[in-house]
C-alpha positions as CSV (number, residue, x, y, z in Angstrom):
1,X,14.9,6.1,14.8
2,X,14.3,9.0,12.9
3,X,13.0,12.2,14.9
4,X,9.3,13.2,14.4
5,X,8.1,10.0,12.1
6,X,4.6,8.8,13.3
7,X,2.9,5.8,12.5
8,X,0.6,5.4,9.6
9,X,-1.7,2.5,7.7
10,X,-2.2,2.1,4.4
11,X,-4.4,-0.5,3.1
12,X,-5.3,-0.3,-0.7
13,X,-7.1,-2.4,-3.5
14,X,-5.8,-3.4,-7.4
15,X,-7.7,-4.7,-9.6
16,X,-8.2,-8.3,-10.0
17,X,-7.1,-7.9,-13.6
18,X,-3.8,-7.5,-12.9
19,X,-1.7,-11.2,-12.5
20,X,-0.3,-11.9,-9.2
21,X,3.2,-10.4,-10.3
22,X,1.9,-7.6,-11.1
23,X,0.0,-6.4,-8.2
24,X,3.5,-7.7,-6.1
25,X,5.2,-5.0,-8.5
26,X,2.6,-1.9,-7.7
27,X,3.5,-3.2,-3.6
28,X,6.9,-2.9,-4.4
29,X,6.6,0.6,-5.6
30,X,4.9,2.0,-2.6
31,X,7.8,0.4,-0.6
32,X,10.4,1.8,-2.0
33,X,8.9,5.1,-2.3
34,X,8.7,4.6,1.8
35,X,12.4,3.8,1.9
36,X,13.3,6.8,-0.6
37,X,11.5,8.9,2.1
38,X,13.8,8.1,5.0
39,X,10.2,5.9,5.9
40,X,10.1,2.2,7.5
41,X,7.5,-0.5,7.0
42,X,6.6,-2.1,10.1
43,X,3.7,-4.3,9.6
44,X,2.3,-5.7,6.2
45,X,-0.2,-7.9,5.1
46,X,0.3,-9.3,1.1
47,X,-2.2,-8.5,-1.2
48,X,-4.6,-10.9,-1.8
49,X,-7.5,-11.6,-4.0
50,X,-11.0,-11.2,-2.6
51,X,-14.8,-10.9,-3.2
52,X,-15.4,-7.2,-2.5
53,X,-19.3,-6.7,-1.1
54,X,-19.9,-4.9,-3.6
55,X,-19.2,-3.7,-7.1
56,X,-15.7,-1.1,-7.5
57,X,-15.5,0.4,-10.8
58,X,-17.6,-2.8,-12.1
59,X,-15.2,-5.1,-10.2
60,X,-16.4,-7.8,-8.1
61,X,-12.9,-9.1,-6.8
62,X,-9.5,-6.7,-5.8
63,X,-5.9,-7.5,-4.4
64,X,-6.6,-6.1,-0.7
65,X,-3.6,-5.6,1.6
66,X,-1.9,-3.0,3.8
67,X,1.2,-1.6,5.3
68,X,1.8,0.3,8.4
69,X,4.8,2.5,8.2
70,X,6.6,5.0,10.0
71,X,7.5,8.3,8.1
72,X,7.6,12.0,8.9
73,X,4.3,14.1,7.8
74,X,6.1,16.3,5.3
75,X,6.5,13.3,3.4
76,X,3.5,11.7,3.5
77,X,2.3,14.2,1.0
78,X,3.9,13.0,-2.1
79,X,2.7,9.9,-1.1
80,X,-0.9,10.3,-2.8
81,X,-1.3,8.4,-6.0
């Protein structure tokens, strides 16, 4: 293990106008921008489609899922998308 990495969560939502595949693809970048960055996933839960309670950006469904990961705090900054 990788001195000074904590532990972190991520959970996000994609629009539900994206196919299945696609929103799978988006996941896969976050990943491998985790792995790039000498980061681990631990824990993650798929994204899947569901009825958000109430209206994002005039959407009433989203892909919801999350990731925990370990990764050092200097780069978790170029993380933000």
């Amino acid at each position: 293990m990788i001195e000074g990495r904590k532990k972190y969560e991520l959970s996000y939502l994609l629009s539900s106008k994206l196919e299945e595949r696609d929103a799978l693809s988006e996941i896969e970048k976050i990943r491998e921008f985790i792995k790039k960055s000498e980061g681990e996933v631990v824990l993650e839960e798929a994204p899947a489609k569901r009825r958000l309670a109430y209206l994002i950006k005039k959407e009433q469904e989203a892909y919801f899922g999350w990731l925990e990961f370990l990764m050092t705090p200097d780069k978790l900054e170029e993380l933000k998308i």
